[in-house]
RODO-2510 file (C-alpha; in nm, 4 decimals, decimal comma):
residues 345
     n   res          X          Y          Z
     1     x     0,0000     0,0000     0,0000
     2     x     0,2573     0,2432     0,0693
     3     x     0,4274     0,1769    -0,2860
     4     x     0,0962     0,2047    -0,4239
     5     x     0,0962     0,5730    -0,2542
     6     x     0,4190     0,6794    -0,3373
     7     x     0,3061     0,5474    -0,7248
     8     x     0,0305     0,7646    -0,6900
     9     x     0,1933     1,0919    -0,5929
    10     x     0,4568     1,0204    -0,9093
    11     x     0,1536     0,9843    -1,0702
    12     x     0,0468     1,3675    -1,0326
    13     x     0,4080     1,4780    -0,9641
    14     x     0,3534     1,6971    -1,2858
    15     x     0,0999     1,8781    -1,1040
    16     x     0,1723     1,8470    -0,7301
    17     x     0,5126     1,9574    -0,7101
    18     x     0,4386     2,2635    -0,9010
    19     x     0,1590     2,3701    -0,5921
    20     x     0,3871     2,2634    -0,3315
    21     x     0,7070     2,4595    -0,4711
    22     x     0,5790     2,7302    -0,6859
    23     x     0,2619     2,8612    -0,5226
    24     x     0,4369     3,1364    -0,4074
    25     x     0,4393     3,3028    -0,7898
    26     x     0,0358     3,2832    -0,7969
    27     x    -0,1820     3,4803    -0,5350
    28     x    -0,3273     3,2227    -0,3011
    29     x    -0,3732     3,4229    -0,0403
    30     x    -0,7896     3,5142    -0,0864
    31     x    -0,8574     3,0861    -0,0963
    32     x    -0,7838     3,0943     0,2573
    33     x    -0,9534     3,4252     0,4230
    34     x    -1,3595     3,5037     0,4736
    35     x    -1,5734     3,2232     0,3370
    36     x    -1,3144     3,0101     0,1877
    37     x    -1,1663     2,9710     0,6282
    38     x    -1,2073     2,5866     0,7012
    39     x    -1,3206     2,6707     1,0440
    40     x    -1,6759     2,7608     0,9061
    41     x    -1,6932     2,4407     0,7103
    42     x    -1,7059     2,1366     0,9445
    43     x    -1,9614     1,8956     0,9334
    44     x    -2,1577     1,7660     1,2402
    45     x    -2,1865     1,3732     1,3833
    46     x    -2,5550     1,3995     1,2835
    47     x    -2,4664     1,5142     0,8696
    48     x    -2,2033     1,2716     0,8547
    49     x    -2,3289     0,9346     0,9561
    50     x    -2,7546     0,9604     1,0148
    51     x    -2,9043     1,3013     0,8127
    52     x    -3,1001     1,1966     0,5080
    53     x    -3,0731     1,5923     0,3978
    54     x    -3,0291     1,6539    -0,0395
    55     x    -2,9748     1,9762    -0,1470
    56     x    -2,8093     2,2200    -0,4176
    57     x    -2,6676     2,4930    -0,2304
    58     x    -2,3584     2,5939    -0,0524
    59     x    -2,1478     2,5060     0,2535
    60     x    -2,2685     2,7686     0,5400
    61     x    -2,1833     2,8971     0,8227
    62     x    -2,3404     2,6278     1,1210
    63     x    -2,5455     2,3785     1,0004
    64     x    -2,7872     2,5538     0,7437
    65     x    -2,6220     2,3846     0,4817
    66     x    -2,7726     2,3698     0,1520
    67     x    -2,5796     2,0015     0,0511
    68     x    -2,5059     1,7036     0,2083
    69     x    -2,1847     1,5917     0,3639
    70     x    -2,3404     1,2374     0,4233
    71     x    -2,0895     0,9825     0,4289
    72     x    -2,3819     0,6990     0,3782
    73     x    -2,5948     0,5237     0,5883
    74     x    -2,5788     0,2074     0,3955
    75     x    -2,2188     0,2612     0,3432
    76     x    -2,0674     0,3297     0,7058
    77     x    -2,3055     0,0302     0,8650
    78     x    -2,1832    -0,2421     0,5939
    79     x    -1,8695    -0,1577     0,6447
    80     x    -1,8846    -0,1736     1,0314
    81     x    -2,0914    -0,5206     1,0064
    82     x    -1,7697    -0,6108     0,7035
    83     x    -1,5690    -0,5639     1,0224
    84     x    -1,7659    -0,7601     1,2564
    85     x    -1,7565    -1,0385     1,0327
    86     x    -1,3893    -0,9876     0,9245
    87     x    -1,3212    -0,9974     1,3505
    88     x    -1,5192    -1,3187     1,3864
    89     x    -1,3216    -1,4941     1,0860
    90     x    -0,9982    -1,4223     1,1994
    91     x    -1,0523    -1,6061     1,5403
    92     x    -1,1339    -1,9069     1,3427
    93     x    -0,8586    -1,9172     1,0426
    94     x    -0,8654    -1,6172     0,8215
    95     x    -0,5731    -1,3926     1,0091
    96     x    -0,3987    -1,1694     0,7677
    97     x    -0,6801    -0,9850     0,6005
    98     x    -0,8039    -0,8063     0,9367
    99     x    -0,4769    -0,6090     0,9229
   100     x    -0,5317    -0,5248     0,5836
   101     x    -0,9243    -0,4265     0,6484
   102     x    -0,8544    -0,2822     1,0597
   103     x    -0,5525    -0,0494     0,8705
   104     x    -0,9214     0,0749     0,6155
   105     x    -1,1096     0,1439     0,9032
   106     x    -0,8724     0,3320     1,0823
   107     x    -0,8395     0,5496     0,7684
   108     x    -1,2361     0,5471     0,7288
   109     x    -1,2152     0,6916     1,1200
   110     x    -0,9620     0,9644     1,0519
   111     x    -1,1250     1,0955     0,7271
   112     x    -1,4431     1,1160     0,9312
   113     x    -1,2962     1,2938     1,2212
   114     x    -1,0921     1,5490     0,9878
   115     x    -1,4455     1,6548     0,8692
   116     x    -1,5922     1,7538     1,2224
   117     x    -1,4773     2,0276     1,4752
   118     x    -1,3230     1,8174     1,6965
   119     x    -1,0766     1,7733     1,4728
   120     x    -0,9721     2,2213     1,4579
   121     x    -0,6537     2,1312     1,6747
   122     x    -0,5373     1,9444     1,3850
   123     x    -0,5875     2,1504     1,1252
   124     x    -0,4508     2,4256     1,2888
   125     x    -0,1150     2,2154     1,3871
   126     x    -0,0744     2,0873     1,0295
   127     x    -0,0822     2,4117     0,8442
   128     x    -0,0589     2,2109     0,5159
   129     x    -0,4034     2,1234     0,5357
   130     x    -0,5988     2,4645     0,5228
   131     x    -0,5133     2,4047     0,1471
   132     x    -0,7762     2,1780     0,1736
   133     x    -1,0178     2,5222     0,2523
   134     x    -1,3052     2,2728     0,3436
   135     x    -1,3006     1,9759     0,5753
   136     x    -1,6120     1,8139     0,4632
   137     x    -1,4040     1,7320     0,1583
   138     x    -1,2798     1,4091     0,3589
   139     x    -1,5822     1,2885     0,3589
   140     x    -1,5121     1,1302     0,0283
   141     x    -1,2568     0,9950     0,1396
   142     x    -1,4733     0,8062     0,4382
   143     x    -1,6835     0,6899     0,2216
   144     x    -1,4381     0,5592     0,0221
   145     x    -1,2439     0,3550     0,2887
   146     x    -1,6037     0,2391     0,3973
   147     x    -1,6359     0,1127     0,0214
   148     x    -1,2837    -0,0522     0,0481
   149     x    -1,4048    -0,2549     0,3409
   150     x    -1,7129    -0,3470     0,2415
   151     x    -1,5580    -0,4723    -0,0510
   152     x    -1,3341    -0,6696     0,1276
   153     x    -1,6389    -0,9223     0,1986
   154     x    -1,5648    -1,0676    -0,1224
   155     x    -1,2067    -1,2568     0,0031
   156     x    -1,4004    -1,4395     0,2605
   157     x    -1,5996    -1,5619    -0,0492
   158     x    -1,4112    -1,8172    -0,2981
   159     x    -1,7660    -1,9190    -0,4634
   160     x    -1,8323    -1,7204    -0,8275
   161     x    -2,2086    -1,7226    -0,8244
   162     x    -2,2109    -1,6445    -0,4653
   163     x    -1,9764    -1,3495    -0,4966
   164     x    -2,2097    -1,2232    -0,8064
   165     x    -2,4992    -1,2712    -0,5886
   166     x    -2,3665    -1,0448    -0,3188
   167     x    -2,2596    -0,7660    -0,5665
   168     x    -2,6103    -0,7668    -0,7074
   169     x    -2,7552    -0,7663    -0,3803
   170     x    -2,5090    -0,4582    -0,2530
   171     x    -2,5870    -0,2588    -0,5581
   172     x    -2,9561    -0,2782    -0,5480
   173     x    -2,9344    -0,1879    -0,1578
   174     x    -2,7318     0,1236    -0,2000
   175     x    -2,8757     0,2409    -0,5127
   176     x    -3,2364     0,1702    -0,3846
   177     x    -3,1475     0,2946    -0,0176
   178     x    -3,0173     0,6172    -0,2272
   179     x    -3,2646     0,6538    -0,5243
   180     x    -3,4796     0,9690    -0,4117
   181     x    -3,1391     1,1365    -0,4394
   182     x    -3,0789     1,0836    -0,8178
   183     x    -3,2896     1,3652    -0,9592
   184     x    -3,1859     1,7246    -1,1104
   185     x    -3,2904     2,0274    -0,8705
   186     x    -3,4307     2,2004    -1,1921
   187     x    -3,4177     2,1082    -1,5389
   188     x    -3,4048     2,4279    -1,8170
   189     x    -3,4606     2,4602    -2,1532
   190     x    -3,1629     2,6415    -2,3128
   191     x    -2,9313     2,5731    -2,5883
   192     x    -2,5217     2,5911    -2,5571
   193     x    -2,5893     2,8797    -2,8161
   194     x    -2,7870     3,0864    -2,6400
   195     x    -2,6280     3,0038    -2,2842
   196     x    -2,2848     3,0329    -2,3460
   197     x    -2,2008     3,1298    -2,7549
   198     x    -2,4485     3,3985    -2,7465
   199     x    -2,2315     3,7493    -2,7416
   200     x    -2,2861     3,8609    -2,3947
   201     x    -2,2345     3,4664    -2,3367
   202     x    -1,9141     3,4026    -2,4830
   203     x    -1,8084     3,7811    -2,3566
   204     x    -1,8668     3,6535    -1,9878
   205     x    -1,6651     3,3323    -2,0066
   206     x    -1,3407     3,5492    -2,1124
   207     x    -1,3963     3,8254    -1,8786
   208     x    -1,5225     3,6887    -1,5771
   209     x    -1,2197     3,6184    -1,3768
   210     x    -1,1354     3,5623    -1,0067
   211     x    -0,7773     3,6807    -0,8055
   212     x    -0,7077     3,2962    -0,7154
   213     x    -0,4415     3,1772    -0,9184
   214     x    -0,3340     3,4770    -1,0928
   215     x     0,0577     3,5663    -1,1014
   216     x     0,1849     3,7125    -0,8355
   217     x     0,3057     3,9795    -1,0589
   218     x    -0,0727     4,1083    -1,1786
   219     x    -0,2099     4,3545    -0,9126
   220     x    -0,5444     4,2906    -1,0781
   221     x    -0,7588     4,0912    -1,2786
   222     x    -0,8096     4,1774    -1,6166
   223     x    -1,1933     4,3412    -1,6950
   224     x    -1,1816     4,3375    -2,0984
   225     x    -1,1318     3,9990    -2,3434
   226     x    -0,7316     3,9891    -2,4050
   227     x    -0,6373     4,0943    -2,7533
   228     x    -0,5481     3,8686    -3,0398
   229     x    -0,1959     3,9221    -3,0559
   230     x     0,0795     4,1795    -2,9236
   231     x     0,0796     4,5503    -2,9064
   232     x     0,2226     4,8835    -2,8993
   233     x     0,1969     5,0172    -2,5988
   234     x     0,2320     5,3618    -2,6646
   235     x     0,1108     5,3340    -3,0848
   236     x     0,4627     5,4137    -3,1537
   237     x     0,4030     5,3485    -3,5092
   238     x     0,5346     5,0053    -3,6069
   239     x     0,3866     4,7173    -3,7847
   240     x     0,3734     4,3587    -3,6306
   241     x     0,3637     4,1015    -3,9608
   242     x     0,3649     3,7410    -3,9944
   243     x     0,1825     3,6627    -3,5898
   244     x     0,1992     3,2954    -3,4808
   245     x     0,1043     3,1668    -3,1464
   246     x     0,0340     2,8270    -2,9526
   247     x    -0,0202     2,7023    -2,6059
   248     x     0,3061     2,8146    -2,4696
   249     x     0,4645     3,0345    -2,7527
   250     x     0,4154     3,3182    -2,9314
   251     x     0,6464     3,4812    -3,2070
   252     x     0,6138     3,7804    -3,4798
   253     x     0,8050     3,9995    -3,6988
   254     x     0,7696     4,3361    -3,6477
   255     x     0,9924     4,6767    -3,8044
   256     x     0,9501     5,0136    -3,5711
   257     x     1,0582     5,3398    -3,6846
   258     x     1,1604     5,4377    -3,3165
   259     x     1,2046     5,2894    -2,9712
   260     x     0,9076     5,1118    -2,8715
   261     x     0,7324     4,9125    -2,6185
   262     x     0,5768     4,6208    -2,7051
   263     x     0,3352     4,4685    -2,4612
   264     x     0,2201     4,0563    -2,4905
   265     x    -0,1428     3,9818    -2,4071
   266     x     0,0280     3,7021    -2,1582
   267     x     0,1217     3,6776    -1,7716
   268     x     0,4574     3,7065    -1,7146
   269     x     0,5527     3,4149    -1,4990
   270     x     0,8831     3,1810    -1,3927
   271     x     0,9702     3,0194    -1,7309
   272     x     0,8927     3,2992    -1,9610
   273     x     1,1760     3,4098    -2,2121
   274     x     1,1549     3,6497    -2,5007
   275     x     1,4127     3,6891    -2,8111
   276     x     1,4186     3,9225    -3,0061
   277     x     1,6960     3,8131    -3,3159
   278     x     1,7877     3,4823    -3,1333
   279     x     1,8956     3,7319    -2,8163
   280     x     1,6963     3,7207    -2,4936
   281     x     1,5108     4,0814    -2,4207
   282     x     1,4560     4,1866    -2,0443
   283     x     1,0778     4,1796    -1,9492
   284     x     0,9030     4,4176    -1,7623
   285     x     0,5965     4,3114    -1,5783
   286     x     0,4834     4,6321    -1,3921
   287     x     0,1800     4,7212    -1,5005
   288     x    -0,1651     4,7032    -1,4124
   289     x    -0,2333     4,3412    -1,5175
   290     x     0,1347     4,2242    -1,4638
   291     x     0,1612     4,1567    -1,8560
   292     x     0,4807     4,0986    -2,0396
   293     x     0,6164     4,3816    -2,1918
   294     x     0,9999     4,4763    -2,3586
   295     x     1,1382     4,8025    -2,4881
   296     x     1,3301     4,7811    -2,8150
   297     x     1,4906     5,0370    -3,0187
   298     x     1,4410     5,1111    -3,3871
   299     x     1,4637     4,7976    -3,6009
   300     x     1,3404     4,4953    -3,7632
   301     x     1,3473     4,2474    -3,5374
   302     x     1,2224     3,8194    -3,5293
   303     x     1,0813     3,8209    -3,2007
   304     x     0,9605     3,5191    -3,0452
   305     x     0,8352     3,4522    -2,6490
   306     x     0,8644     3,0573    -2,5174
   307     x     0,7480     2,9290    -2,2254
   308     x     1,0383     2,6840    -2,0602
   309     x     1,0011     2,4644    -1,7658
   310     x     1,1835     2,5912    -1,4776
   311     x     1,3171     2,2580    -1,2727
   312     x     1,0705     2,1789    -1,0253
   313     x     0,8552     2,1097    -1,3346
   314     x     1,1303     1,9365    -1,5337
   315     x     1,1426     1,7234    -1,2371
   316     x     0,7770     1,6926    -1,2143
   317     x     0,7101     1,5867    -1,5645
   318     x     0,9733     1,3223    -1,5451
   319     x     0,8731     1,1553    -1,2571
   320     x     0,5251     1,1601    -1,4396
   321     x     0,6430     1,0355    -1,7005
   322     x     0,8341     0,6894    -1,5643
   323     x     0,5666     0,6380    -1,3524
   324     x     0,2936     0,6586    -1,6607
   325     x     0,5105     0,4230    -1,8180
   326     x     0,5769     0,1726    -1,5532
   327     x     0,2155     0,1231    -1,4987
   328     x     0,1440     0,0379    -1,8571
   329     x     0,4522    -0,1410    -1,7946
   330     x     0,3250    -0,2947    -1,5172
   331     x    -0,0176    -0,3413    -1,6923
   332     x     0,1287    -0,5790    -1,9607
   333     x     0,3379    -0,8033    -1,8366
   334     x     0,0301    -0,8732    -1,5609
   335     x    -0,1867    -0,9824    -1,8921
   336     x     0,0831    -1,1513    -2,0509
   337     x     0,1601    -1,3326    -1,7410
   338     x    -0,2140    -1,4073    -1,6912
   339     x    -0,2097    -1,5390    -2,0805
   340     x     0,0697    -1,6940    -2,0368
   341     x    -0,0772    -1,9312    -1,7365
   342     x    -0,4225    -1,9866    -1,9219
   343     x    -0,1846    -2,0946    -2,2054
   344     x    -0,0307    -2,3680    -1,9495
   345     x    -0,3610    -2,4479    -1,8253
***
């Protein structure tokens, strides 16, 4: 299990060690303050394990919620009668799997806990987890241990048609036990077009823009759609020919008749390089919306901006990689192995 968990985190490693080593270039500071302050966002003994309460709204204040943070009626009791059972086995014969399924429920206990308030003193000790902004998050997480353990019935049972038997069984319990839950709160009657595509639509979805996340370097968030390619700050005069952009590059030809500055509808962030004629170009990033911008003197100049890893990523995306490839890796040589003994059979 604990190689499974390291394979896991080298899984994301592309992602994760870019939050936990470059956050500080992005303003995180507002996911943490007023509403978004785990202390108003613990759930209570009676949401977690015996409220029957569906709703569509938000996480509150108290417990005027408007959603559930059930865990699962059906879910937490299987999984404590799974236990039970597992208990009574292993005084008979079965020994090893109760460590396997005591080491779930512990972890099914913990997630639970981390949700409620009695849990504050550990959230504030562990700084690391305010990241998480709300505890009821780990009720997922409880309900998935619970799932592990039920799950874990199905060692005790070496029988095929039995084992179907009890899947069928388990899924028509929980889905039955849960069905008034599975229905919209309202449904409308709206295209994509006229929803999103329409032009106050599609002017909303590039405007609308919150300060988590942005570069540290961008004082605000921008209020107008960003323009389709670079600019003159100033309208110095010149003529930008020949545009060409992608996901993480941009690059142009442009001739000014004076000294100019050129300004790149982009975020200047860790990673960013400019050349102008194959030679890097300082960027300046104070302005209002902490865009990159360079000053260059009369010419014709190739210029062309290129996003580059900075390590932490480099390291990131190869540990991504290998681990990618040593589960497919992993993935067939178990088939092959499995052919291989069907073969001998």
């Amino acid at each position: 299990m604990f190689l499974a968990g390291l394979w896991g985190l080298a899984l994301a490693a592309f992602f994760t060690l870019s939050v936990l080593f470059e956050r500080n270039f992005v303003h995180v500071e507002t996911m943490f303050i007023g509403y978004f302050n785990y202390l108003a966002h613990f759930a209570t003994v009676s949401q977690l394990f015996f409220s029957r309460f569906w709703g569509y709204g938000a996480s509150v204040w108290g417990t005027d919620d408007g959603l559930s943070f059930a865990i699962g009626q059906v879910h937490w009791l299987l999984a404590v009668i799974v236990l039970l059972v597992f208990l009574w086995f292993s005084l008979r014969k079965k020994k090893k799997e109760i460590w396997l399924l005591s080491l779930f429920f512990v972890f099914f206990l913990v997630t639970a806990f981390l949700a409620h308030q009695r849990s504050s003193f550990i959230w504030s000790a562990l700084s690391i987890l305010a990241n998480m902004q709300f505890p009821w998050r780990f009720v997922g997480l409880s309900g998935f241990f619970a799932s592990l353990m039920v799950g874990s019935l199905f060692l005790l049972i070496k029988n095929k048609k039995k084992a179907l038997l009890l899947a069928g069984l388990l899924i028509v319990v929980v889905v039955g036990f849960n069905f008034s839950f599975f229905r919209p709160e309202k449904i409308l009657k709206i295209a994509d077009s006229e929803k999103l595509f329409s032009a106050n639509g599609w002017y909303k979805l590039q405007t609308d823009a919150i300060f988590d996340y942005l570069p540290i370097d961008a004082p605000l968030p921008p209020a107008t759609p960003a323009p389709d390619q670079p600019y003159f700050v100033k309208s110095e005069g010149g003529q930008i020919k020949n545009f060409q952009k992608g996901t993480d590059w941009q690059k142009f030809e442009v001739d000014l008749p004076l000294e100019s500055l050129i300004q790149f509808p982009l975020y200047d962030f860790p990673g960013w390089q400019v050349l102008a004629n194959g030679q890097p170009v300082e960027i300046n990033q104070q302005n209002e919306l902490g865009l990159i911008t360079i000053r260059l003197k009369e010419g014709y100049y190739q210029i062309e901006a290129k996003l580059r890893d900075t390590p932490v990523r480099k390291v990131g995306n190869y540990l991504s990689l290998m681990a990618w490839l040593g589960m497919m890796g992993f993935v067939i040589k178990y088939k092959h192995g499995r052919a291989d003994k069907r073969t001998r059979n």
